[in-house]
Biotite code that builds the C-alpha atoms (Angstrom):
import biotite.structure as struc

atoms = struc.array([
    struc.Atom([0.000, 0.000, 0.000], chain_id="A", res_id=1, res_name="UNK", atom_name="CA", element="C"),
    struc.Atom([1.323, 3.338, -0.714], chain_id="A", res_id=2, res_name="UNK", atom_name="CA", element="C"),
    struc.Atom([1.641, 5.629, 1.852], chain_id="A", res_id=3, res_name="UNK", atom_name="CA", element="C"),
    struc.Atom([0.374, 8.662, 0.420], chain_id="A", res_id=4, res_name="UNK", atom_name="CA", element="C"),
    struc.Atom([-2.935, 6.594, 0.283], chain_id="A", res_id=5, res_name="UNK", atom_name="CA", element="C"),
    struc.Atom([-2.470, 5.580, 3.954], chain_id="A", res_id=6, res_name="UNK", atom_name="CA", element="C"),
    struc.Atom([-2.742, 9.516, 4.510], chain_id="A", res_id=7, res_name="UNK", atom_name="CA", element="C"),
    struc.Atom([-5.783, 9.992, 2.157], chain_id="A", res_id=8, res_name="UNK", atom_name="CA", element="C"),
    struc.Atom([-7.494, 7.587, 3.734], chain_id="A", res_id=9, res_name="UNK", atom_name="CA", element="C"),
    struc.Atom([-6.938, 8.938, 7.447], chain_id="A", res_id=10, res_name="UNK", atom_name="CA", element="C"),
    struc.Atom([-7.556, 12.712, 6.514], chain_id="A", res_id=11, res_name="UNK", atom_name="CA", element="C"),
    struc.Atom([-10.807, 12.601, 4.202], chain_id="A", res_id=12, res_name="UNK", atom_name="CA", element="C"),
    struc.Atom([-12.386, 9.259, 6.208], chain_id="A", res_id=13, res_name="UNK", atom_name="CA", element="C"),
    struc.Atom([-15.626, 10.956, 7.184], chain_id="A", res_id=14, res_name="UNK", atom_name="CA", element="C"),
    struc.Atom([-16.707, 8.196, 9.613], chain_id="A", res_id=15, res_name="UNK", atom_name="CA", element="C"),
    struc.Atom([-17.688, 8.003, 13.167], chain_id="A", res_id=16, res_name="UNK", atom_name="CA", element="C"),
    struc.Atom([-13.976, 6.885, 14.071], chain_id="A", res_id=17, res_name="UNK", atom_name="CA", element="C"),
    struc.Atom([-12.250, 8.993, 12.162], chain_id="A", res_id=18, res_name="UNK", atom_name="CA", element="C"),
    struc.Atom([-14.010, 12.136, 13.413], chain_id="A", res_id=19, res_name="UNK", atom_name="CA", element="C"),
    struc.Atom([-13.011, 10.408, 17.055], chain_id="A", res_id=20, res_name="UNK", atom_name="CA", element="C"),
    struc.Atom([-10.330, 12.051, 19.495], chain_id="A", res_id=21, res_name="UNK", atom_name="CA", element="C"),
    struc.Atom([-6.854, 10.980, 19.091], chain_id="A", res_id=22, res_name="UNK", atom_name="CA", element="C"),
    struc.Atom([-7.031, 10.269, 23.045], chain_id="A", res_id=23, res_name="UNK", atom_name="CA", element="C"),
    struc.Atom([-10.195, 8.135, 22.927], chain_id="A", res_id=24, res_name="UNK", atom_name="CA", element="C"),
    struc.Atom([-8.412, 5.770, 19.973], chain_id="A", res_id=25, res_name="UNK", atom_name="CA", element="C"),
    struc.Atom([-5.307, 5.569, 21.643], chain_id="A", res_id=26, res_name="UNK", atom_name="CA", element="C"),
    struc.Atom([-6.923, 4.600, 24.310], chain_id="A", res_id=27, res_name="UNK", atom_name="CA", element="C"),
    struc.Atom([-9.109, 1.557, 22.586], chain_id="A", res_id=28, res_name="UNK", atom_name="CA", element="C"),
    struc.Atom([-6.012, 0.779, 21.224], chain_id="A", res_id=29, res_name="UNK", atom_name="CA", element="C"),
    struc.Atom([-4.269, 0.072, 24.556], chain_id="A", res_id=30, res_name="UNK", atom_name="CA", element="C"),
    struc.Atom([-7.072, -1.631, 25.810], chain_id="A", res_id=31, res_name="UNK", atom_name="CA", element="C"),
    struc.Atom([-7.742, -4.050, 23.263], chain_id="A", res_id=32, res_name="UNK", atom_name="CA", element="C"),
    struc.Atom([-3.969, -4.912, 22.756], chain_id="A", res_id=33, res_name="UNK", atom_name="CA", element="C"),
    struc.Atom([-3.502, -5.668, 26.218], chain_id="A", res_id=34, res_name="UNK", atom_name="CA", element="C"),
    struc.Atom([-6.145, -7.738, 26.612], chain_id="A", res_id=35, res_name="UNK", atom_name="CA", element="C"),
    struc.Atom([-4.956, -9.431, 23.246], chain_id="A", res_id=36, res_name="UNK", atom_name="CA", element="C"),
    struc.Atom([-1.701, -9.576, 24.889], chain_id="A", res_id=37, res_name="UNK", atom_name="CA", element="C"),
    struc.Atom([-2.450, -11.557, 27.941], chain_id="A", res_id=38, res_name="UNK", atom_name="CA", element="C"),
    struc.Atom([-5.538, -13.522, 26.405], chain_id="A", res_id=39, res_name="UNK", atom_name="CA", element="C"),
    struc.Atom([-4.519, -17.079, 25.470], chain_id="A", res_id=40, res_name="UNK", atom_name="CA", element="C"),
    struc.Atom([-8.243, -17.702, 24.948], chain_id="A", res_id=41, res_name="UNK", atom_name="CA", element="C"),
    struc.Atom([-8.806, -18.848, 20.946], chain_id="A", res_id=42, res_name="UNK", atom_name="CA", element="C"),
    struc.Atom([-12.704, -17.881, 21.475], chain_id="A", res_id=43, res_name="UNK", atom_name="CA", element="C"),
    struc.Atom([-11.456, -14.327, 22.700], chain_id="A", res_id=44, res_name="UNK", atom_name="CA", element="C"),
    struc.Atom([-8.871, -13.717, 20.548], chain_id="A", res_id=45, res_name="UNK", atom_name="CA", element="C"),
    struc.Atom([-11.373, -15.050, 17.262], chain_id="A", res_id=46, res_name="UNK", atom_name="CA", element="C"),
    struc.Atom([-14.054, -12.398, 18.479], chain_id="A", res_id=47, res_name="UNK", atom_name="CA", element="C"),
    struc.Atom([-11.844, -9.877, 18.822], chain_id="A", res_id=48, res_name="UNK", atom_name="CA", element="C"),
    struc.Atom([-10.567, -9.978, 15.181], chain_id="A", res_id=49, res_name="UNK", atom_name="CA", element="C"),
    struc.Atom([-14.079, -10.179, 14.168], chain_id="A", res_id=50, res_name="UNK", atom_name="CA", element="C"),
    struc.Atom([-14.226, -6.661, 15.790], chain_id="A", res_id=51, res_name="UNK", atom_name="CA", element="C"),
    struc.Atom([-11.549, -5.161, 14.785], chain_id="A", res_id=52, res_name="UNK", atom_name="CA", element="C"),
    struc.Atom([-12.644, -6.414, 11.021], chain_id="A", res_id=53, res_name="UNK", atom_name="CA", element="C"),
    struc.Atom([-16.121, -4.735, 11.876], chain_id="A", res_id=54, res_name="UNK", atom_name="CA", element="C"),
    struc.Atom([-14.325, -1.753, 12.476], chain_id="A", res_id=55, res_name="UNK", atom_name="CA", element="C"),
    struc.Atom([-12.527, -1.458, 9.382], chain_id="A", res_id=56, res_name="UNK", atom_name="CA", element="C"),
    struc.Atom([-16.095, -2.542, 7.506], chain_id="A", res_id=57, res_name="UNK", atom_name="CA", element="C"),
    struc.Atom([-17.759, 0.686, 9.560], chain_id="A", res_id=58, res_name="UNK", atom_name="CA", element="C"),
    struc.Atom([-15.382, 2.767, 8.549], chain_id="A", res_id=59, res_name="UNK", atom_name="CA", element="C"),
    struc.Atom([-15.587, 2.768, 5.404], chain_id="A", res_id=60, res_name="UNK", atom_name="CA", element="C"),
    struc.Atom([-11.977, 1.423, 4.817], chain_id="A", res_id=61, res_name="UNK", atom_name="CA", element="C"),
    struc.Atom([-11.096, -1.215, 1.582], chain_id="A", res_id=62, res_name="UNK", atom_name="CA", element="C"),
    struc.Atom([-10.389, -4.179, 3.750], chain_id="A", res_id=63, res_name="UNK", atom_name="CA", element="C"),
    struc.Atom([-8.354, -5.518, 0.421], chain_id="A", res_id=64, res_name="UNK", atom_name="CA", element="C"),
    struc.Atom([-5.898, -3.103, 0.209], chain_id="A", res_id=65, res_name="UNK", atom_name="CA", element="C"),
    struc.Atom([-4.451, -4.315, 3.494], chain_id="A", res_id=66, res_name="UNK", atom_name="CA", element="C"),
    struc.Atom([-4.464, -7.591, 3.196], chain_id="A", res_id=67, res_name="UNK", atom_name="CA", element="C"),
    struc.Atom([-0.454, -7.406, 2.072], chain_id="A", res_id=68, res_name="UNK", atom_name="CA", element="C"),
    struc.Atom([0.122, -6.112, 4.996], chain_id="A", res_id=69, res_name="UNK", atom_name="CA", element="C"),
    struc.Atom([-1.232, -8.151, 7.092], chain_id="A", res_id=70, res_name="UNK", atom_name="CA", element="C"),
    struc.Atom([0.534, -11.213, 5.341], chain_id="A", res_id=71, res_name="UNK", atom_name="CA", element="C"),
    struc.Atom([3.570, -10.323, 7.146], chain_id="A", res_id=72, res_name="UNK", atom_name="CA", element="C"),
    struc.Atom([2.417, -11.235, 10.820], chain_id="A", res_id=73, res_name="UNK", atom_name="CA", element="C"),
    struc.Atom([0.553, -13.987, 9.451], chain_id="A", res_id=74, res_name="UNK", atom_name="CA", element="C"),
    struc.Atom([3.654, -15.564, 8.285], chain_id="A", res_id=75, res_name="UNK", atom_name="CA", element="C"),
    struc.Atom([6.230, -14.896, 10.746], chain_id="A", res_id=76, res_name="UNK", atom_name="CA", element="C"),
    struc.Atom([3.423, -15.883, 13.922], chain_id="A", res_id=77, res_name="UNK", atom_name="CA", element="C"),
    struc.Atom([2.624, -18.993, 11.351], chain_id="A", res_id=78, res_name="UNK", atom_name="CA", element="C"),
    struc.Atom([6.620, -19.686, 11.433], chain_id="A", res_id=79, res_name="UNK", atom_name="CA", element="C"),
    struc.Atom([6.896, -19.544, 15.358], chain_id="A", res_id=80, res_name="UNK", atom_name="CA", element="C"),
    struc.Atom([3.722, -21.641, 16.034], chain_id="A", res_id=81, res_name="UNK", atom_name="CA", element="C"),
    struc.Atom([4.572, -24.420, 13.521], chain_id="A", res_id=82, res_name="UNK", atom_name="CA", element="C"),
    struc.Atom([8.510, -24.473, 15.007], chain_id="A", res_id=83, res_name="UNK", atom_name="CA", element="C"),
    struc.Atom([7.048, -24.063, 18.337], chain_id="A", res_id=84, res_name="UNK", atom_name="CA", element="C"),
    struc.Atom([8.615, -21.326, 19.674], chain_id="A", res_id=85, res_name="UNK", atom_name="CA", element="C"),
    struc.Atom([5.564, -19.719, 20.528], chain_id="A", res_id=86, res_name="UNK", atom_name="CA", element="C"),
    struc.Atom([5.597, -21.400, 23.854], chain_id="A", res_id=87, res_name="UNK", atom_name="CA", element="C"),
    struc.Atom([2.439, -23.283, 25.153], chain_id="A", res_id=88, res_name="UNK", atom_name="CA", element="C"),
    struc.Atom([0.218, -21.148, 23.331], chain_id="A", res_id=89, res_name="UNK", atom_name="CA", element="C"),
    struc.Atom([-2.229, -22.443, 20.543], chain_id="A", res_id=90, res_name="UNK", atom_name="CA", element="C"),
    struc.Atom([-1.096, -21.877, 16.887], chain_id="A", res_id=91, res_name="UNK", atom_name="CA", element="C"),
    struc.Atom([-4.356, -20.282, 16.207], chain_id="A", res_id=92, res_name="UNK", atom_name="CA", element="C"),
    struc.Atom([-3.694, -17.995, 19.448], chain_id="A", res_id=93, res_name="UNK", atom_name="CA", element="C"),
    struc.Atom([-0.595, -16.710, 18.462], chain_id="A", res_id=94, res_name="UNK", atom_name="CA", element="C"),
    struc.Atom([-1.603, -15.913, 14.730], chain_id="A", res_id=95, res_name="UNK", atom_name="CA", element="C"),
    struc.Atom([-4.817, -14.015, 15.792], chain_id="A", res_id=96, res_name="UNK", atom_name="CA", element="C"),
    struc.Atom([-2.532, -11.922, 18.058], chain_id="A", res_id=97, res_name="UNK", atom_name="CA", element="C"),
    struc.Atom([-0.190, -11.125, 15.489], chain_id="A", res_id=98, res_name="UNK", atom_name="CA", element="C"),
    struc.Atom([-2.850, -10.671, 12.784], chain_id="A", res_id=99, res_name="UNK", atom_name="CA", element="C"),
    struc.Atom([-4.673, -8.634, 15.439], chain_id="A", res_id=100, res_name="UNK", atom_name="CA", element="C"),
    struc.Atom([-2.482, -6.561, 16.808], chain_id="A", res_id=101, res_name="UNK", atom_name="CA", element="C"),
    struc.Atom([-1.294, -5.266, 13.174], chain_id="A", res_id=102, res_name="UNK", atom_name="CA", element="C"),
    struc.Atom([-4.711, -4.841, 12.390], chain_id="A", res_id=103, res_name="UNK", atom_name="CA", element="C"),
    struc.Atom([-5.651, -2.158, 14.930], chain_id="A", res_id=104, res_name="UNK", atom_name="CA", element="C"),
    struc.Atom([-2.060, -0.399, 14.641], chain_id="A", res_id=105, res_name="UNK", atom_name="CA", element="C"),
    struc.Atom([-3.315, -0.212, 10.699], chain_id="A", res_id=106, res_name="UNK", atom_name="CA", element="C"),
    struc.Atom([-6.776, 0.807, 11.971], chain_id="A", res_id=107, res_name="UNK", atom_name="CA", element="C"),
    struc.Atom([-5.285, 3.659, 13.614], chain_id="A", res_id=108, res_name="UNK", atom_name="CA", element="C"),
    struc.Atom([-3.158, 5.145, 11.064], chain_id="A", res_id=109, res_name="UNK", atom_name="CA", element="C"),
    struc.Atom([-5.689, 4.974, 8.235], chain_id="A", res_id=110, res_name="UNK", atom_name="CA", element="C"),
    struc.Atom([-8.742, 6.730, 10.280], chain_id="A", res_id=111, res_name="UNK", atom_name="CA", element="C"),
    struc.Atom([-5.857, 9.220, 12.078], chain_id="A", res_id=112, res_name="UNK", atom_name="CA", element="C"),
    struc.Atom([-3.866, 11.544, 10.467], chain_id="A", res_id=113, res_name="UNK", atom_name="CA", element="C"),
    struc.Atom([-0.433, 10.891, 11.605], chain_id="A", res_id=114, res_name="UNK", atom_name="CA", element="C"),
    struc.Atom([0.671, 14.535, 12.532], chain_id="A", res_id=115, res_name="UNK", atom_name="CA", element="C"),
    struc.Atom([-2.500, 14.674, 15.302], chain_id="A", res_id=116, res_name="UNK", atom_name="CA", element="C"),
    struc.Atom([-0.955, 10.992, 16.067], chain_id="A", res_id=117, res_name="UNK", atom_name="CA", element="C"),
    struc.Atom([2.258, 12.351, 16.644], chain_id="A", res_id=118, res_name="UNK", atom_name="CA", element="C"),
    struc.Atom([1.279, 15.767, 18.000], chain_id="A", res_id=119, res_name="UNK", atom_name="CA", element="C"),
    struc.Atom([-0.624, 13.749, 20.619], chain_id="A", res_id=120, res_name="UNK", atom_name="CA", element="C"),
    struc.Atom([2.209, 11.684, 21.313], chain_id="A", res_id=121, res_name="UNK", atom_name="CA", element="C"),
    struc.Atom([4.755, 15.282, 21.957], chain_id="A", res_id=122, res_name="UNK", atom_name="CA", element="C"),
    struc.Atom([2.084, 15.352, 25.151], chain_id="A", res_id=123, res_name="UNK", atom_name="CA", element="C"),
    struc.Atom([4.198, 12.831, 27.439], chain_id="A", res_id=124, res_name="UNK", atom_name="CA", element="C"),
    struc.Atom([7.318, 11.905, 25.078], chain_id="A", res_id=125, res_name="UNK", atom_name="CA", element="C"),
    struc.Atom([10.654, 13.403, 24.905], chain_id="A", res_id=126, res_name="UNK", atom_name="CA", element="C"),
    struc.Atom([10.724, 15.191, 21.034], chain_id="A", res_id=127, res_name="UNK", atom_name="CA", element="C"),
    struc.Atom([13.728, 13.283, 20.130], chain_id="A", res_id=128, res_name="UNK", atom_name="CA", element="C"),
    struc.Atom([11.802, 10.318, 21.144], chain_id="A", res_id=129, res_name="UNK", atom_name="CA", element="C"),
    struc.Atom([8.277, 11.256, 18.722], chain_id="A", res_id=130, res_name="UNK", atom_name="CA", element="C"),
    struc.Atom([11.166, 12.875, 15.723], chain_id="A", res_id=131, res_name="UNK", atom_name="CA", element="C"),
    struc.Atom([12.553, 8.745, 15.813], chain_id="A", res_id=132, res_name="UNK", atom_name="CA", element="C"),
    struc.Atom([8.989, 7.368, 16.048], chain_id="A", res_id=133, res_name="UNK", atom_name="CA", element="C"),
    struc.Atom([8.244, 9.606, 12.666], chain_id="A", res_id=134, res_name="UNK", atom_name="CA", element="C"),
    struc.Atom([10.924, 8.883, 11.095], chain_id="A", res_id=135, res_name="UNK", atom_name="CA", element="C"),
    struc.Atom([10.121, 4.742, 11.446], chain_id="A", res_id=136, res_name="UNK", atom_name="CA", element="C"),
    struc.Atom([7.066, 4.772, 10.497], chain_id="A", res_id=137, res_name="UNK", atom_name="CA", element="C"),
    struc.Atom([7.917, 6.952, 7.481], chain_id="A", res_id=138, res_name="UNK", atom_name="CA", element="C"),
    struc.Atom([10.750, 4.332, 6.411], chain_id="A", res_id=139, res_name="UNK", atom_name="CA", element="C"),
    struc.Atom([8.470, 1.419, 7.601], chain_id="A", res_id=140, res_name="UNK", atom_name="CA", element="C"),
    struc.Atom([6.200, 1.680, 4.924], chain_id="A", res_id=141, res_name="UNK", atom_name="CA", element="C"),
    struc.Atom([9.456, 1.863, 1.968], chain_id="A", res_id=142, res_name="UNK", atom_name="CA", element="C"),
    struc.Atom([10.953, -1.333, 3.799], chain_id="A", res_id=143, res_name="UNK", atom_name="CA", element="C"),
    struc.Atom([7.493, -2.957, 2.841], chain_id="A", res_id=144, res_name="UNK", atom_name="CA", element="C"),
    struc.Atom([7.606, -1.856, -0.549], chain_id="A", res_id=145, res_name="UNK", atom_name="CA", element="C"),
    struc.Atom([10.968, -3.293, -0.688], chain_id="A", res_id=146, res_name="UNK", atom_name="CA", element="C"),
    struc.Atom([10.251, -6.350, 0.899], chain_id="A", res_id=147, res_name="UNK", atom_name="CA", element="C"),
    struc.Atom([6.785, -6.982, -1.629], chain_id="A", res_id=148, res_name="UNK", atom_name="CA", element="C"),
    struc.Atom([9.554, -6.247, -4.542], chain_id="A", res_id=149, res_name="UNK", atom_name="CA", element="C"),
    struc.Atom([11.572, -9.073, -3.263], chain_id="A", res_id=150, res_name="UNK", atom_name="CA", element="C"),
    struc.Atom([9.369, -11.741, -2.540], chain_id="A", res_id=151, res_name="UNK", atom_name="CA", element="C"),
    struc.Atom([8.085, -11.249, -6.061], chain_id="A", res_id=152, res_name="UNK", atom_name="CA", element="C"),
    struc.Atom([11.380, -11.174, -7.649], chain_id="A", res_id=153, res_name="UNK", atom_name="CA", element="C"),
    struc.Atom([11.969, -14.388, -5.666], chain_id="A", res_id=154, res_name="UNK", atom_name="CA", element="C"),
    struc.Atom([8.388, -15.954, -6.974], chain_id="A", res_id=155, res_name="UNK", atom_name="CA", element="C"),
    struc.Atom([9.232, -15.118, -10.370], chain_id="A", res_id=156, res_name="UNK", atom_name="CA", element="C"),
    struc.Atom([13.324, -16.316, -10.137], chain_id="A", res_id=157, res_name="UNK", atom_name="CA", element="C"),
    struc.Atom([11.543, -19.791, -8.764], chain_id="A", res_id=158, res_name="UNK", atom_name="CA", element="C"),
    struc.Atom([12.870, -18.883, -4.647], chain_id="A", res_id=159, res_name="UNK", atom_name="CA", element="C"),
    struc.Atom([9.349, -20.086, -3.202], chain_id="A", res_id=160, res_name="UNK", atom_name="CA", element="C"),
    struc.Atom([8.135, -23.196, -4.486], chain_id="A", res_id=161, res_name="UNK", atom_name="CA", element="C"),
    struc.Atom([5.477, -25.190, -3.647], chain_id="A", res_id=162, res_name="UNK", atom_name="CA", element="C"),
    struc.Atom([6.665, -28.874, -1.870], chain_id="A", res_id=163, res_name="UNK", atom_name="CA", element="C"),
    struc.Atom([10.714, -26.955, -1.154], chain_id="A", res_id=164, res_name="UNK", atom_name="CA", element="C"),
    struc.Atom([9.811, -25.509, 2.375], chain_id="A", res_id=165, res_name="UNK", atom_name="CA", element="C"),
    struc.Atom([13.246, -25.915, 3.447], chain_id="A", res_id=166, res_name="UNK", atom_name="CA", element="C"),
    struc.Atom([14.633, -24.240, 0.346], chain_id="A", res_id=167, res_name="UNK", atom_name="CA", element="C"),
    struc.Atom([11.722, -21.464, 0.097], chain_id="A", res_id=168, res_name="UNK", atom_name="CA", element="C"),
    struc.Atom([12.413, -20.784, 3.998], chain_id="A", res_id=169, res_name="UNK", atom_name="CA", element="C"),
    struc.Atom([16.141, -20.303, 3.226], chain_id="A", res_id=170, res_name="UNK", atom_name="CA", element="C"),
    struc.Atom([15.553, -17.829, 0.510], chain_id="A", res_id=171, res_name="UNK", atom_name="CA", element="C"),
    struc.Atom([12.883, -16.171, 2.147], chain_id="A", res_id=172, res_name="UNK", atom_name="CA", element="C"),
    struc.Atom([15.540, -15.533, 5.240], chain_id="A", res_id=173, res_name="UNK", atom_name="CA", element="C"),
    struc.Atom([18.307, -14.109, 2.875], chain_id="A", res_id=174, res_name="UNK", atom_name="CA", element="C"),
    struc.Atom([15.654, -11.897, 1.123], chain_id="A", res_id=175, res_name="UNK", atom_name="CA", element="C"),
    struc.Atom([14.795, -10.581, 5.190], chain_id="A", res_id=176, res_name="UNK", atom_name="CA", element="C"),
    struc.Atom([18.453, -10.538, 5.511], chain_id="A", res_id=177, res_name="UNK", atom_name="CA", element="C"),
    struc.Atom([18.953, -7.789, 2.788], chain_id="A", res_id=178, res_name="UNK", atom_name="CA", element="C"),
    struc.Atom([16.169, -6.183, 3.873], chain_id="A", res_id=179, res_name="UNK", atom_name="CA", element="C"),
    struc.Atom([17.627, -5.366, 7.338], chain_id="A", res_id=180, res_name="UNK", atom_name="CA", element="C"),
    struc.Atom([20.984, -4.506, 6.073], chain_id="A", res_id=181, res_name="UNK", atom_name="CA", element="C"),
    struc.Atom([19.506, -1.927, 3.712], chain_id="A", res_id=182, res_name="UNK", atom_name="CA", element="C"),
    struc.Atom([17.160, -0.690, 6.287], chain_id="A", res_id=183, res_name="UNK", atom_name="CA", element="C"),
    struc.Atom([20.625, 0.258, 7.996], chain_id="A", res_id=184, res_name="UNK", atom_name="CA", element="C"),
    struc.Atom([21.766, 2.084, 4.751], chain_id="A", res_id=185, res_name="UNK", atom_name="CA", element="C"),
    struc.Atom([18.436, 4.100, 4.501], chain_id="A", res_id=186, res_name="UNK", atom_name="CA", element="C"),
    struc.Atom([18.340, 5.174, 8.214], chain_id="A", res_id=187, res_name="UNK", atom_name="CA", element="C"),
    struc.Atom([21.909, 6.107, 7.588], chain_id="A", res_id=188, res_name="UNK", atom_name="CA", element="C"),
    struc.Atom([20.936, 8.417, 4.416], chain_id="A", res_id=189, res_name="UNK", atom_name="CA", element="C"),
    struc.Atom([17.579, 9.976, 6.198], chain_id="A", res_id=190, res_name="UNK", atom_name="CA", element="C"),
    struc.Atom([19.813, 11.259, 9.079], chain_id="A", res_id=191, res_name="UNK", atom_name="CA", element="C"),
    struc.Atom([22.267, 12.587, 6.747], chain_id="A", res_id=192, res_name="UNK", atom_name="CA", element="C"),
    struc.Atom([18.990, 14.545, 4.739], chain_id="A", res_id=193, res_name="UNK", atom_name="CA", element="C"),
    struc.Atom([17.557, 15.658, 7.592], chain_id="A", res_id=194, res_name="UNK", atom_name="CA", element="C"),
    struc.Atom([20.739, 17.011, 9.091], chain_id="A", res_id=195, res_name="UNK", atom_name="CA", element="C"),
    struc.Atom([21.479, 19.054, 5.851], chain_id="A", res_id=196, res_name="UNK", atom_name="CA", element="C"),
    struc.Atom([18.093, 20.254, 5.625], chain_id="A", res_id=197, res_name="UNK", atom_name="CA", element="C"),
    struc.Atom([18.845, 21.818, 9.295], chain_id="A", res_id=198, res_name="UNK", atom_name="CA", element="C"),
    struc.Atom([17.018, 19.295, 11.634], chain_id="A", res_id=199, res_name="UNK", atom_name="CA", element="C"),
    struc.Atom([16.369, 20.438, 15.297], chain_id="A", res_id=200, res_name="UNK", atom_name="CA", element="C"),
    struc.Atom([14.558, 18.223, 17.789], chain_id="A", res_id=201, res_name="UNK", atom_name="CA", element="C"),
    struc.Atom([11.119, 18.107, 17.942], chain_id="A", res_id=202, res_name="UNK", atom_name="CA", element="C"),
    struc.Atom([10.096, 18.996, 14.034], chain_id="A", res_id=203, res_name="UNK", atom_name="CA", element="C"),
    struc.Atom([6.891, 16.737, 14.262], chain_id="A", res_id=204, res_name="UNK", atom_name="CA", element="C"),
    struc.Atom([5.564, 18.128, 17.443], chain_id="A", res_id=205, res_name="UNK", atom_name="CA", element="C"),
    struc.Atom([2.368, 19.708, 16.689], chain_id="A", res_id=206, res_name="UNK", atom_name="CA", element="C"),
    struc.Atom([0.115, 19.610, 19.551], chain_id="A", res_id=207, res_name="UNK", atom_name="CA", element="C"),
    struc.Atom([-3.442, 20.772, 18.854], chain_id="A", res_id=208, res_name="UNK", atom_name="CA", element="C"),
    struc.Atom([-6.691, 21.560, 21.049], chain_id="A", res_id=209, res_name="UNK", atom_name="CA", element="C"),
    struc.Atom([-8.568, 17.813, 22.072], chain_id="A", res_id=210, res_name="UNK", atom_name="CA", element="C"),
    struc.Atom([-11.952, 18.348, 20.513], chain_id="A", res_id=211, res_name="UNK", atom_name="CA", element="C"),
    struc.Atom([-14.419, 15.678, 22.209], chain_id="A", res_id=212, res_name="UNK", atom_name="CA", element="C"),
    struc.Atom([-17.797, 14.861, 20.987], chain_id="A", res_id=213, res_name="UNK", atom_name="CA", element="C"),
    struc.Atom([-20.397, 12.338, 20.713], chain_id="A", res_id=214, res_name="UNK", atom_name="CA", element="C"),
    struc.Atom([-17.968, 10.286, 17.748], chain_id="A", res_id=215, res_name="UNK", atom_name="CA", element="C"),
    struc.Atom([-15.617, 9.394, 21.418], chain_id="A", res_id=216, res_name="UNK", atom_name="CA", element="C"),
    struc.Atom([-18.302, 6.738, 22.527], chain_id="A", res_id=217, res_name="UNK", atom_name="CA", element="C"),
    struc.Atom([-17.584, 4.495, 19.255], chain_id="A", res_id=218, res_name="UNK", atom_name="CA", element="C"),
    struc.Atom([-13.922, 3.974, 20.227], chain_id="A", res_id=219, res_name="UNK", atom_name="CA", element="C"),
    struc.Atom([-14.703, 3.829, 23.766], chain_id="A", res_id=220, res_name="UNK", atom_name="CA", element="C"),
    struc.Atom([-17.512, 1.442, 23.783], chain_id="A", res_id=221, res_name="UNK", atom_name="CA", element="C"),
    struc.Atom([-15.414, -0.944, 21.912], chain_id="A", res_id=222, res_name="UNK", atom_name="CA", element="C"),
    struc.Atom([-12.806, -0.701, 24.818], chain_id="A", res_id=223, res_name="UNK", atom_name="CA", element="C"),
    struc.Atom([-15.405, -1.516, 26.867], chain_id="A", res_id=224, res_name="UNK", atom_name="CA", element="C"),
    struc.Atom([-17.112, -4.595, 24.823], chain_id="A", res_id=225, res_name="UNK", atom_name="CA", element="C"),
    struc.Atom([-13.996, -6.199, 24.728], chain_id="A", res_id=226, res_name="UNK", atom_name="CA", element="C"),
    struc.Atom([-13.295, -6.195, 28.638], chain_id="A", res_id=227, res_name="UNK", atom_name="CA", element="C"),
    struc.Atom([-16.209, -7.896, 28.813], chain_id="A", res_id=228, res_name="UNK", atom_name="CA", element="C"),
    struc.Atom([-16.367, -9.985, 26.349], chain_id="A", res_id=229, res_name="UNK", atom_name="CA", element="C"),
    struc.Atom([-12.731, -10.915, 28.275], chain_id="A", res_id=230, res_name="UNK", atom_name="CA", element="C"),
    struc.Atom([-13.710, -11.243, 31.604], chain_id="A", res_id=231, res_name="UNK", atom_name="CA", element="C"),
    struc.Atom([-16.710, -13.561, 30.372], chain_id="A", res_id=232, res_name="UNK", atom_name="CA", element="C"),
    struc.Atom([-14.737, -15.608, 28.532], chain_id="A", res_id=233, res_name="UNK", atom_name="CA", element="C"),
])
């Protein structure tokens, strides 16, 4: 997914949760990843997901378009449960967390615009602190891109092949491999940018007035369904 559509996406959204306080999401957020945190309940974890997916359906978001992005969880929490590394937990636990936890994180940024994300977050974090957070998620989005380019170029070359796990797995680790080493090499180059361009600490802060309204009890109700649906379960 393009970021620039990421962006359109959060700033012309003209649903309930997008016209919701940054606070109130954040705080949804925390509540429904903790809970997905410490939950080793399949039945919990299944309706959860099912939420989150309703939330994406209310808002008016194309539930395709992030699909890609949600592969990536699915296969490295589908790696750990079939090696077992994931502990005592379920397979099916550990890949709704993963799956779930992405999910609301991409829930977020496409129904928030990221400089009221950010501006929020200048409230109670150093501004060196929010400047690296920007900066990630900025590059997070090209290491995708990057990544998608090289699992195709290894489709196409013949790298994944049906019935060759060993071999597909081997590729697929070299391909991660390069991935990290040229995440290093961009980091390196946006610092260097940013330093030329005259960076001083604190260039995403933009704090703005915290508008409530009646939109807040979407997000918050959710927090709330979910704690109980948790402490029934």
């Amino acid at each position: 997914m393009d970021l620039a559509y990421l962006d359109y996406l959060a700033a012309h959204g003209e649903s309930p949760l997008h016209k919701a306080s940054v606070p109130s999401k954040f705080l949804m957020l925390l509540i429904l990843i903790s809970f997905i945190i410490i939950s080793p309940s399949v039945a919990f974890l299944a309706l959860s997901a099912m939420l989150i997916f309703g939330l994406f359906l209310l808002s008016g978001l194309p539930i395709k378009k992030f699909l890609h992005l949600l592969f990536y969880p699915l296969f490295f929490a589908s790696v750990f449960a079939l090696t077992g590394l994931g502990g005592t937990l379920p397979p099916a636990a550990l890949i709704l967390k993963a799956v779930s936890t992405a999910a609301l994180l991409l829930l977020l940024l496409s129904t928030t615009p990221y400089y009221q994300i950010f501006g929020f977050l200048s409230y109670f974090l150093p501004g060196l602190l929010v400047d690296i957070l920007f900066i990630s998620y900025r590059s997070f989005f090209l290491l995708i891109r990057l990544l998608s380019g090289l699992f195709t170029t290894l489709k196409v070359r013949g790298g994944i092949q049906r019935g060759k796990l060993f071999i597909s797995l081997k590729n697929i680790t070299t391909a991660l491999g390069a991935t990290v080493l040229h995440s290093f090499e961009l980091n390196e180059k946006l610092y260097q940018v940013i330093q030329l361009r005259g960076y001083r600490q604190g260039f995403v802060e933009q704090r703005e007035k915290i508008n409530w309204s009646r939109c807040d009890l979407l997000p918050l109700l959710v927090g709330t369904a979910a704690g109980v649906i948790f402490f029934l379960l």
